[in-house]
C-alpha positions, 0 to 999 in steps of 0.5 A: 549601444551598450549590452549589459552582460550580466543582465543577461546572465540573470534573465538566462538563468530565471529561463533556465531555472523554470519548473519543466512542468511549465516548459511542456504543461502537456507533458506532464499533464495526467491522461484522463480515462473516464469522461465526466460531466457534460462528456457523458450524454446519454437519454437514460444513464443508471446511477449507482452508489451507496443507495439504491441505483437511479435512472434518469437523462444524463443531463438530470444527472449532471445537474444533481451532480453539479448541486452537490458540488461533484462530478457525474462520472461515466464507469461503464458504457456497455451497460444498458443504461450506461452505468455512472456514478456521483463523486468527486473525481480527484477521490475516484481516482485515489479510491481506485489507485488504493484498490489497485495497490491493495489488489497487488500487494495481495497478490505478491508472493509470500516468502518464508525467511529463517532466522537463528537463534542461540539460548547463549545469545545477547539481548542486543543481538536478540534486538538486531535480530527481531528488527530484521524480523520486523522488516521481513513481517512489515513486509508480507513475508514470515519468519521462521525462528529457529533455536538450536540446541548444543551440548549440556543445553539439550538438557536444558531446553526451557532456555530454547523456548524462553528465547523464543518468547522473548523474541516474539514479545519484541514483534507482538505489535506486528505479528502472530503464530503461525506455528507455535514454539514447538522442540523437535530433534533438540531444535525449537522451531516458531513461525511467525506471520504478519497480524492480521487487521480487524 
């Protein structure tokens, strides 16, 4: 009986190439938190959502669930009647992971970040700077801006302001003051903070 060598290698190889999710489906299968459907079995359950909250069975509520095509998720057994709600469950759980991440992005801590400026500076310069702006802003922190001035510039010190404006109209998109430009001891000074969302 002869073996064919490079068949074999071939079949090795398909088994070895698998997906990991099909090695060990268990693995990598997402632990469930609530129960739904028919796991929720109570004589009474209070449903809540956009309208009023509704009493009924939770088999009344699995059926008016199941005829609008979602699912009867069960959010709080301690509560009596137990608190359930009507909605599709893959959009329950991505409605409570954005909340999560809106909850801790709300809760990092603000840093304030300097950033120096010239009245003799160059417009790319200036660009690269605001850029760095940008990603300190788009990333919750502020900016404080700050123009020193030298010299024959101390007599001059529109030139300070004028950089200023000419920076914050490059992040106009992202931000606002959160101190306007103000001169003091021949330094201009701005903060700037991320714009807020109406």
């Amino acid at each position: 009986m002869s073996i064919n060598y490079h068949l074999l290698l071939v079949l090795n190889v398909t088994v070895n190439i698998r997906p990991k999710y099909l090695m060990n489906p268990r693995k990598f299968q997402k632990e469930r938190k609530h129960k739904i459907n028919s796991e929720v079995r109570f004589p009474l359950v209070r449903i809540v959502g956009d309208g009023e909250p509704v009493v009924m069975s939770s088999f009344e509520a699995s059926k008016l669930a199941q005829s609008e095509g979602k699912d009867l998720i069960l959010i709080n057994e301690s509560q009596n009647p137990p608190i359930v709600k009507i909605e599709d469950y893959n959009k329950f759980l991505y409605d409570l992971e954005k909340a999560q991440k809106l909850k801790q992005k709300a809760t990092l801590k603000v840093e304030l970040k300097e950033i120096q400026l010239s009245c003799e500076i160059a417009i790319n310069d200036l660009q690269t700077k605001a850029r760095k702006a940008r990603e300190f802003i788009e990333a919750g922190d502020k900016v404080r801006c700050v123009v020193q001035m030298k010299g024959r510039q101390k007599s001059m010190p529109e030139r300070g302001s004028n950089v200023l404006e000419r920076f914050f109209d490059m992040l106009v998109d992202v931000c606002q003051h959160e101190d306007f430009p103000k001169y003091d001891g021949n330094k201009w000074s701005m903060t700037l903070r991320q714009k807020k969302v109406k």
